[in-house]
C-alpha positions as CSV (number, residue, x, y, z in Angstrom):
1,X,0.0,0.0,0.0
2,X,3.3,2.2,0.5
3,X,3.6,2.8,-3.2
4,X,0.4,3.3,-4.1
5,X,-0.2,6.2,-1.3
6,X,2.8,8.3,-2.7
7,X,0.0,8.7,-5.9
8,X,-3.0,10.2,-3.1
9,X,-1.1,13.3,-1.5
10,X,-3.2,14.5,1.5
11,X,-4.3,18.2,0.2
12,X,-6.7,19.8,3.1
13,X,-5.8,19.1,7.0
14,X,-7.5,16.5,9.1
15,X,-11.1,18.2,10.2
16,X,-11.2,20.5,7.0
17,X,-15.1,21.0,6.7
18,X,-15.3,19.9,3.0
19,X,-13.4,19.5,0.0
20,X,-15.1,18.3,-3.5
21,X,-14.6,16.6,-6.7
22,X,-17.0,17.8,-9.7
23,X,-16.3,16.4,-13.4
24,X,-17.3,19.7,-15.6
25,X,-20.7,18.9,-17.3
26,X,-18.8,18.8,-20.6
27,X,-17.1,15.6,-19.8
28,X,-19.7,14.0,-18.5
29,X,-21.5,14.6,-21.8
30,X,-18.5,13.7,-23.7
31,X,-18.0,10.1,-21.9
32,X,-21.4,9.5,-22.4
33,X,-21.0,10.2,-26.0
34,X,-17.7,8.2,-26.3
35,X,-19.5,5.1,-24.3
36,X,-22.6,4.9,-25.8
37,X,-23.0,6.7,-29.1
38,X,-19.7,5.4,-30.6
39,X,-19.9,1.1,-29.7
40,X,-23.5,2.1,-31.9
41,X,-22.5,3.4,-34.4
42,X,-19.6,1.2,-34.8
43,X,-21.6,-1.4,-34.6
44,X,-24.5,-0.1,-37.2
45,X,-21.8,0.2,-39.6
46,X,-20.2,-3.4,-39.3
47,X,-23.6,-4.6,-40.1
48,X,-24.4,-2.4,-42.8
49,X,-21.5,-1.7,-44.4
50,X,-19.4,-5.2,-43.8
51,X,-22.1,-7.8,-43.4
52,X,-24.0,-6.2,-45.8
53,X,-26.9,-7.4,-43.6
54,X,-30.3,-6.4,-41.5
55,X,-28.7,-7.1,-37.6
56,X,-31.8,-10.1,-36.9
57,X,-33.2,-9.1,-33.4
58,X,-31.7,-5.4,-34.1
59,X,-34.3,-3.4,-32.4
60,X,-34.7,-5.7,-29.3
61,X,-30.6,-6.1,-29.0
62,X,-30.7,-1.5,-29.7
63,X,-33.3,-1.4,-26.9
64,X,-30.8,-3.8,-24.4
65,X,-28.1,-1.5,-24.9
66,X,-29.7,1.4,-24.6
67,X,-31.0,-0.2,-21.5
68,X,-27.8,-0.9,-20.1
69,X,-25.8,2.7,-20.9
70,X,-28.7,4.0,-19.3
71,X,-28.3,2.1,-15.9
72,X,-24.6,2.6,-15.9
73,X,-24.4,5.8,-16.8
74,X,-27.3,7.8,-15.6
75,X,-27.4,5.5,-12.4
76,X,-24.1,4.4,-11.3
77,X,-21.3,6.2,-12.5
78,X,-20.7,9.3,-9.7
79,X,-19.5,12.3,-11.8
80,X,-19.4,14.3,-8.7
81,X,-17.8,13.8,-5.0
82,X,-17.8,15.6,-1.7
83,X,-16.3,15.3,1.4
84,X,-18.0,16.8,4.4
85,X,-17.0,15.9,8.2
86,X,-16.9,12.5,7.9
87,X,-19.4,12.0,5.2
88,X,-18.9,11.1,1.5
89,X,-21.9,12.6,-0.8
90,X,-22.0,11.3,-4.4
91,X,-24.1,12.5,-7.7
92,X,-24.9,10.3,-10.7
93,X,-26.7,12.2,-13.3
94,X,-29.9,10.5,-12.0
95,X,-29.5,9.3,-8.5
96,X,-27.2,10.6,-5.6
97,X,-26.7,9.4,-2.2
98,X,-24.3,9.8,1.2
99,X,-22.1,7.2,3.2
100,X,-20.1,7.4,6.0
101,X,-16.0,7.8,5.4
102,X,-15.9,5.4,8.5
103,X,-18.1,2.7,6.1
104,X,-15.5,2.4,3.6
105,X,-13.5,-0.7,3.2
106,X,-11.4,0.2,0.2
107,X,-10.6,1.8,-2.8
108,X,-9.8,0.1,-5.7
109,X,-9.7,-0.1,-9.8
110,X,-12.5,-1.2,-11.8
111,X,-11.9,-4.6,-12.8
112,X,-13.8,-3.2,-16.4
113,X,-13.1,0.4,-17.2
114,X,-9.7,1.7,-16.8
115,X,-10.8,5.2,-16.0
116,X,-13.1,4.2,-13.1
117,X,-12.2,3.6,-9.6
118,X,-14.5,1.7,-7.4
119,X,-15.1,2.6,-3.7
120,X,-16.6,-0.7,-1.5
121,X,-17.9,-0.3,1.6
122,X,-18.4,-3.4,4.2
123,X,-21.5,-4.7,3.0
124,X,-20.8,-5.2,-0.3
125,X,-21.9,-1.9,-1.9
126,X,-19.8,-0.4,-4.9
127,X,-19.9,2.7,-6.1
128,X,-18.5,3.8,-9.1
129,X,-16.2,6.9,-9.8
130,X,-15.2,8.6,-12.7
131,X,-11.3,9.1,-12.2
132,X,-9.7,12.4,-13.9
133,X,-7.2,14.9,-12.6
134,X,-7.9,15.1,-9.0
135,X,-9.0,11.9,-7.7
136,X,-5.9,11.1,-6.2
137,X,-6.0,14.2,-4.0
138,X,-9.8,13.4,-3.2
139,X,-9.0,10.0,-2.0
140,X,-5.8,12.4,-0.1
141,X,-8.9,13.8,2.0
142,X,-10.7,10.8,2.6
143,X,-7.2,8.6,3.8
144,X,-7.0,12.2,6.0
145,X,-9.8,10.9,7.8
146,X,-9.5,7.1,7.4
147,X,-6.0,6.5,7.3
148,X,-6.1,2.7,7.3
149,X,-8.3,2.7,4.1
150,X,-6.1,0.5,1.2
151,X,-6.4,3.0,-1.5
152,X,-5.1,1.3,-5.2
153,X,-5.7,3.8,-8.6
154,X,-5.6,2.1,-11.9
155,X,-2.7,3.3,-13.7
156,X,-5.1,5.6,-15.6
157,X,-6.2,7.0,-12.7
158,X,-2.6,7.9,-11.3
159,X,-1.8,9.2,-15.0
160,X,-4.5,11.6,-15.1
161,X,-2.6,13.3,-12.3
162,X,0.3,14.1,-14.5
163,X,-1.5,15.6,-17.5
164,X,-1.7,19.2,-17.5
165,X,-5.0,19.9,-17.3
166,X,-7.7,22.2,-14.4
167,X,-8.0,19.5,-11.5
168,X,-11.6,18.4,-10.9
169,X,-10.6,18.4,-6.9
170,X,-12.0,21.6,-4.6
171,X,-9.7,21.7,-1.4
172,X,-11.9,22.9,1.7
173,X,-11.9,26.2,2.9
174,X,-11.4,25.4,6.5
């Protein structure tokens, strides 16, 4: 855990009332885009313009994907994280919700997506995080608080703190 924590530096002081970590609307738009309209029209074009056939099933197997980028992300994927006293409050474009810092059992990569990190807690629940510029120093805050959290970032995720780009993380005020 020694070498990944040298990739989370701790950027507010222990009891800071809040620090954040917002993805600008135009990214989330743009991943959305990238995830979902993309695979489609890849896809449309294999059949139309390789196969040279109708795709059998097509608007059934259109309305399962749709069904699915919809669920992962509208539902699941946080775009947005804050960090209050203790408490963790995430936003999906469609659902939000809160946990406790102290509920957190680790931090780790998705096992799918290399530019998502996933937060468990101990019963089970995963939550999803977009990870650009300024996760590392979010999950910084957060091993503030819980210093015996095992925080791993994907090797995206500890890239995207290298490129030169506006950080998505909000140190506190306090």
């Amino acid at each position: 855990m020694g070498l990944m924590r040298q990739w989370i530096s701790p950027s507010v002081s222990p009891g800071s009332p809040r620090c954040s970590y917002h993805l600008p609307a135009s990214h989330v738009v743009a991943l959305i885009a990238l995830f979902t309209l993309v695979p489609a029209a890849i896809c449309e074009a294999f059949f139309d313009l390789v196969i040279r056939r109708d795709l059998p099933y097509g608007t059934l197997i259109w309305a399962a994907v749709i069904c699915w980028n919809v669920y992962w992300f509208l539902l699941r994927f946080a775009y947005a994280v804050d960090v209050e006293e203790g408490t963790l409050r995430w936003r999906a474009p469609l659902r939000s919700g809160s946990l406790s810092i102290s509920e957190l059992r680790r931090v780790r990569p998705s096992r799918i997506f290399s530019n998502i990190e996933i937060l468990e807690t101990g019963d089970g629940a995963r939550l999803p995080v977009w990870a650009v510029k300024g996760f590392g120093r979010l999950m910084g805050a957060v091993a503030n608080e819980r210093p015996d959290l095992p925080v791993l970032l994907s090797l995206q995720g500890r890239w995207a703190e290298r490129v030169p780009v506006r950080s998505s993380f909000r140190p506190g005020t306090g």
